[in-house]
C-alpha positions as CSV (number, residue, x, y, z in Angstrom):
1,X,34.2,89.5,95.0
2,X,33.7,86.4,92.6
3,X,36.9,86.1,92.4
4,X,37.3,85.3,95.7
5,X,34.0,83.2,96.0
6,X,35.2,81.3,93.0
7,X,38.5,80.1,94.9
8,X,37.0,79.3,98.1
9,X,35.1,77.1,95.9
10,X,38.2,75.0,94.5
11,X,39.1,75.3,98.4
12,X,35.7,72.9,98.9
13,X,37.1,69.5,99.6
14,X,33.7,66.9,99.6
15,X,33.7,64.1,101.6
16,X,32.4,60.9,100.9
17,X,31.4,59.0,103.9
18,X,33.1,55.5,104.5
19,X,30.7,53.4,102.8
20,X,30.9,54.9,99.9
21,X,34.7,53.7,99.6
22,X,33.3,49.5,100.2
23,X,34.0,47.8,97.2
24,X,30.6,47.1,95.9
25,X,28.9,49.8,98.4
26,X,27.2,51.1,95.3
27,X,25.4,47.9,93.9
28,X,23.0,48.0,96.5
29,X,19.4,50.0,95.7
30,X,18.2,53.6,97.3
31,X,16.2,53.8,100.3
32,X,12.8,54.1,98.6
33,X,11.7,56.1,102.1
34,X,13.4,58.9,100.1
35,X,10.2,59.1,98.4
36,X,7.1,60.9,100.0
37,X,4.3,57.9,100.1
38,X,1.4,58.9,98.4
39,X,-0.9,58.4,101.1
40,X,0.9,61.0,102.9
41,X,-0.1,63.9,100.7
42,X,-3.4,65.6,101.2
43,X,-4.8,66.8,98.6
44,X,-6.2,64.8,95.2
45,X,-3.8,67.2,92.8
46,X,-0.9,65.7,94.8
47,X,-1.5,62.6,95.2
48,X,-2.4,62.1,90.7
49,X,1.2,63.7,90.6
50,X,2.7,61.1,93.0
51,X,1.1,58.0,91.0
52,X,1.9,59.6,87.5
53,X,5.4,60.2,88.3
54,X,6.3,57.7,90.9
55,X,8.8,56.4,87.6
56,X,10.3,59.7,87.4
57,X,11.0,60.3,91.3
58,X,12.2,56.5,91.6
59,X,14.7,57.6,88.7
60,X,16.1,60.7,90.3
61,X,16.6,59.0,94.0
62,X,18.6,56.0,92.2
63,X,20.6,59.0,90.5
64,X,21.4,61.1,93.2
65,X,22.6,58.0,95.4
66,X,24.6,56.5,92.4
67,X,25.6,59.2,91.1
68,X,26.0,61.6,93.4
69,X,27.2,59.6,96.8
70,X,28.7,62.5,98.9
71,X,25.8,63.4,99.4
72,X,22.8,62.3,101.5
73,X,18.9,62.6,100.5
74,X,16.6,63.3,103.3
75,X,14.0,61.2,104.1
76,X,10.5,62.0,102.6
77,X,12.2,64.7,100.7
78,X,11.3,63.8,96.9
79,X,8.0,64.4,96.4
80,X,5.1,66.9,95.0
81,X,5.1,69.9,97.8
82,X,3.4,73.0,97.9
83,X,5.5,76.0,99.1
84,X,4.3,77.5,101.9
85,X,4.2,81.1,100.9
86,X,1.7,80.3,97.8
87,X,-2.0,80.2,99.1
88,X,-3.2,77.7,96.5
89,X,-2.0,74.0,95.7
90,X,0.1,74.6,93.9
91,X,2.8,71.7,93.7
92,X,6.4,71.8,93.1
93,X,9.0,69.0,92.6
94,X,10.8,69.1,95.6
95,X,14.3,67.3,96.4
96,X,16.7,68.0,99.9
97,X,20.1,66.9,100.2
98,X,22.7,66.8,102.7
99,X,26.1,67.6,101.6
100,X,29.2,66.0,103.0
101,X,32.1,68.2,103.0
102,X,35.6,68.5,104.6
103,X,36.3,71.2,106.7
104,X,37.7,74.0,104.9
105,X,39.1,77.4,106.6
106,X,38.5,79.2,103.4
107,X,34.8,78.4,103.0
108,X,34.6,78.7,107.1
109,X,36.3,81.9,106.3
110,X,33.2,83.3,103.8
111,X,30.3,84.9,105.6
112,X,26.7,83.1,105.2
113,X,25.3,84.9,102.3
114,X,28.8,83.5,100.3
115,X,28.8,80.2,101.7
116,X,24.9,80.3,100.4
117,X,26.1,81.5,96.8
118,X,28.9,78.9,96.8
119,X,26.3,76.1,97.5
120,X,23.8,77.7,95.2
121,X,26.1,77.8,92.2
122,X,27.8,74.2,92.7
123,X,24.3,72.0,93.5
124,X,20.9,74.2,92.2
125,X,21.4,74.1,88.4
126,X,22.4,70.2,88.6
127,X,19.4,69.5,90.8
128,X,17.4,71.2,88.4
129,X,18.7,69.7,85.6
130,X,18.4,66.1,87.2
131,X,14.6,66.5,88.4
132,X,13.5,67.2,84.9
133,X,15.1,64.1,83.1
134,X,12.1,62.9,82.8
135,X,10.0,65.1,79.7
136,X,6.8,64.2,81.3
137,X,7.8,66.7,84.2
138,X,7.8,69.5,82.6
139,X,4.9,68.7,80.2
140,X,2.8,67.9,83.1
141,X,0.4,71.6,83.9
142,X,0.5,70.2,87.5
143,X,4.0,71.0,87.8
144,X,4.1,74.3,89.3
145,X,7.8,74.4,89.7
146,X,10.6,73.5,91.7
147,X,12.5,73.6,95.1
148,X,15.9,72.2,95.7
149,X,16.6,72.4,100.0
150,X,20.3,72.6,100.7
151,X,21.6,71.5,103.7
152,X,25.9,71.6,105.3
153,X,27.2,71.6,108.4
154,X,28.5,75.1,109.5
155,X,32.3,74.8,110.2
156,X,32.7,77.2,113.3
157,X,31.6,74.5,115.8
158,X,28.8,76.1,116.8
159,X,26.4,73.6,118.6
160,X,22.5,73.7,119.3
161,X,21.1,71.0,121.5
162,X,24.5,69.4,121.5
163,X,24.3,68.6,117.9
164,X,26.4,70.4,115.1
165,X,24.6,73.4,113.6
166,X,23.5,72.8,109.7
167,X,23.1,75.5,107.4
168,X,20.2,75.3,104.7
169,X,18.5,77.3,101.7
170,X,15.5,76.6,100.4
171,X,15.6,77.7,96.7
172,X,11.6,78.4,94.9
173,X,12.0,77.7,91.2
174,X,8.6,78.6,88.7
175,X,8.3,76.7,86.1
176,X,8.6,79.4,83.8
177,X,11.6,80.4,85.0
178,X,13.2,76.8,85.2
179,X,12.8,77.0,81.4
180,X,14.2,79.6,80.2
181,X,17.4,78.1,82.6
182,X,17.4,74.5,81.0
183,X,16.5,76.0,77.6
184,X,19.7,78.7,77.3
185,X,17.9,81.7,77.8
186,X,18.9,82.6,80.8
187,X,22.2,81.8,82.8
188,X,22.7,80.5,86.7
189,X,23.5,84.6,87.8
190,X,19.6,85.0,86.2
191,X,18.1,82.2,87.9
192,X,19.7,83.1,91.1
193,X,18.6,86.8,90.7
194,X,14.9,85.5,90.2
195,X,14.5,82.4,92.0
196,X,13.0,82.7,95.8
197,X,15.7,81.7,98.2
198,X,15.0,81.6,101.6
199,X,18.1,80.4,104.2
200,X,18.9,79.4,108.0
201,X,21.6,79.6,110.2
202,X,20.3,76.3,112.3
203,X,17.1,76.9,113.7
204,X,17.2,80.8,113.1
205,X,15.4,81.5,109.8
206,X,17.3,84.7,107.7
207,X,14.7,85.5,105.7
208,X,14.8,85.9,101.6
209,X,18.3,86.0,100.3
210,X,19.7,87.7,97.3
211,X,22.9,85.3,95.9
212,X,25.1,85.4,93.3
213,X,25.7,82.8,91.2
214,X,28.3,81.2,88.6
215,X,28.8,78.3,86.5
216,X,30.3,75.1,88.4
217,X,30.9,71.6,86.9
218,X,32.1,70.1,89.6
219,X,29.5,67.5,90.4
220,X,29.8,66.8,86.9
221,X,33.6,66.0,87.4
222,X,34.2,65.1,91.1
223,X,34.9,61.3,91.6
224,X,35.0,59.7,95.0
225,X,38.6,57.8,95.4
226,X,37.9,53.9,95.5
227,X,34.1,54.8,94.5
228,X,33.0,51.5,92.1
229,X,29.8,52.8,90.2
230,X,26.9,50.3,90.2
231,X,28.0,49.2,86.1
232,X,23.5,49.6,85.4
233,X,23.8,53.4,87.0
234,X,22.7,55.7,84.2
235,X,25.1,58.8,85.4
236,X,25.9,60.1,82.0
């Protein structure tokens, strides 16, 4: 079955979306509104995080829209958030994105659960990687972890409230766990195995997923045709 995964993954063309072709498109500066304000969290453990780390979270947005430009962060997504299955504050570094992607009949072709694992394999352990840049995130005991939200557009034209139906997994990373992934002791196939992922097909929720997982460079080696890199973008 990887096998099959894995070339339905080279069948993944991404799309960047027209702007990101402009000459010069790439100079300008990210949306700050990416950023969760810190008079929108409610609790005091939150809001020291915010403040402490409003560098750090001001680093990654200006990465991921540099660096990353096929792909779109939601708004209010970066930010300290407490999962909602853990009863006390605890507060996790949090980043959504939406990725822009050609249609492609062999990922179309791949039931959810695979499309999941695809997505999983190509954008979790970058995310991961790229929200703790900064050493004073995982230093920090406030940190309770990590949750990267994945968000596509399913491909069988399926509509709900005349819109296009997206497909999403919400993936729960401990800090523990996170790592023994960044340090070498574990591989992606681990970290998926251990990792909470929770999915939805649009608005219908599926419930805890069990993926498998593989090493995949491409966002390392993808580049956007006629795509002009701001020359002070740090993307190495």
């Amino acid at each position: 079955m990887r096998g099959s995964l894995a070339r339905a993954l080279l069948a993944l063309a991404l799309l960047a979306a027209p702007a990101f072709g402009l000459v010069g498109a790439a100079s300008s500066a990210p949306e700050e509104d990416r950023i969760l304000p810190v008079d929108r969290y409610t609790t005091d453990k939150a809001k020291v995080l915010a403040k402490s780390h409003l560098g750090a979270l001001r680093d990654l947005n200006a990465y991921i829209y540099h660096c990353v430009p096929w792909v779109e962060t939601e708004k209010q997504s970066i930010g300290f958030f407490r999962p909602k299955h853990m009863a006390e504050d605890d507060r996790y570094l949090s980043i959504r994105i939406f990725i822009e992607q050609d249609p492609s009949p062999a990922f179309a072709a791949l039931d959810i659960g695979n499309r999941a694992s695809a997505m999983f394999s190509r954008y979790v352990g970058f995310l991961l990687k790229t929200m703790t840049k900064a050493p004073g995130i995982l230093a920090d005991p406030g940190v309770g972890g990590f949750i990267t939200i994945l968000e596509w557009r399913k491909q069988d034209g399926s509509e709900q409230t005349g819109r296009p139906v997206h497909e999403t997994i919400a993936v729960y990373i401990a800090k523990p766990l996170a790592q023994e992934y960044l340090t070498g002791k574990i591989k992606i196939e681990e970290l998926a195995r251990r990792a909470r992922v929770m999915g939805w097909d649009g608005e219908k929720a599926l419930g805890q997923l069990n993926l498998p997982a593989w090493d995949d460079n491409f966002v390392y080696t993808y580049k956007v045709p006629n795509y002009k890199l701001d020359p002070e973008a740090k993307c190495s």
